[in-house]
N, C-alpha and C positions, 0 to 999 in steps of 0.2 A: 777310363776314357781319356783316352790325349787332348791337346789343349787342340790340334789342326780336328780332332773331333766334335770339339767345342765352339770354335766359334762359329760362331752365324754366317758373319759376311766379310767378306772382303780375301784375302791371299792367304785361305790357312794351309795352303801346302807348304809357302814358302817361308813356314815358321820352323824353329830348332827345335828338336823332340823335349828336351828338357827347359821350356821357355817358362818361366814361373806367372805369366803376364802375358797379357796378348790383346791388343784392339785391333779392328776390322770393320775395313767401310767397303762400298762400291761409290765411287765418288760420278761423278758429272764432268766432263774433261772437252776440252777443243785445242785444237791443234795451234790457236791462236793464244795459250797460255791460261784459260778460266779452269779453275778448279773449284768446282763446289762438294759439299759433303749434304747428302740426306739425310737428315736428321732419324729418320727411319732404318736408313739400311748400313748401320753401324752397330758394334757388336763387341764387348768387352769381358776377356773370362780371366780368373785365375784369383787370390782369395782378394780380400778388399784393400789391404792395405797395399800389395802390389798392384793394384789397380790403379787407385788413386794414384801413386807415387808416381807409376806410368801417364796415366790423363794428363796430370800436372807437368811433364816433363812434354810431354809433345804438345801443350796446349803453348807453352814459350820457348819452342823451336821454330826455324823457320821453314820446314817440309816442305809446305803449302807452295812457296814461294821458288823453291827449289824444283818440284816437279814444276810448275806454271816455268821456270826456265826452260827444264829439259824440254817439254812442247815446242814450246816458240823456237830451240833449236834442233829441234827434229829429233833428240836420239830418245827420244819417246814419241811414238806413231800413235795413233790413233786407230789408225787402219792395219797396222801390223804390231804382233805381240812379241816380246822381250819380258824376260823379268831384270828388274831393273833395283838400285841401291839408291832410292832418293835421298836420304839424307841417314848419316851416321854419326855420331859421335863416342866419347866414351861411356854415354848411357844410356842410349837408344840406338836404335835402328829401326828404320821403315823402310820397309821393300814391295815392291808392287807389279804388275802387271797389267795393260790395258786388254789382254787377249786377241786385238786386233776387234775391236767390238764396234770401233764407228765411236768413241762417245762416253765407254767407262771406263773407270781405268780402276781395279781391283785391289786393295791395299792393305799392310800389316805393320803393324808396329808392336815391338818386344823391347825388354830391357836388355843392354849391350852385352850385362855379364849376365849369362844364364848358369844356375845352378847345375 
């Protein structure tokens, strides 16, 4: 089973076949920059240690704040879908998609180097 067969929730299309790590949310979004996350509809697969190393790494990034821009400047819709690069570095990536949903906005996050 692949990891986009694995995760629960959030953009597991928009994950890399060989991604060793993978979190996933369906967040809470308005066009006015609020980004919340469900505590329920978030989803983390791949063995533990890459887990944590990934939680750890996007727990002191600034994604959050980075999508909450793209909103307020429009090139994330709320009412219109894109998949979109919110925030990358050399050891993460989160990418995401609202679908054009009104309201959520669909989201994943991997580690930069995949095996």
């Amino acid at each position: 089973m692949t990891m986009q067969e694995k995760l629960g929730w959030g953009a597991a299309h928009l994950l890399p076949d060989n991604a060793t790590a993978a979190w996933g949310a369906r967040l809470i979004i308005t066009q006015t920059g609020d980004v919340d996350i469900v505590h329920d509809r978030q989803h983390a697969v791949g063995n533990d240690d890459d887990i944590d190393d990934l939680l750890n790494w996007l727990n002191n990034v600034p994604w959050r704040q980075s999508l909450s821009d793209m909103l307020k400047s429009h090139q994330v819709s709320t009412r219109e879908g894109a998949e979109v690069t919110v925030y990358q570095d050399p050891y993460i990536v989160v990418r995401g998609n609202s679908n054009g949903s009104h309201g959520y906005f669909y989201i994943c996050a991997y580690p930069a180097e995949v095996r």
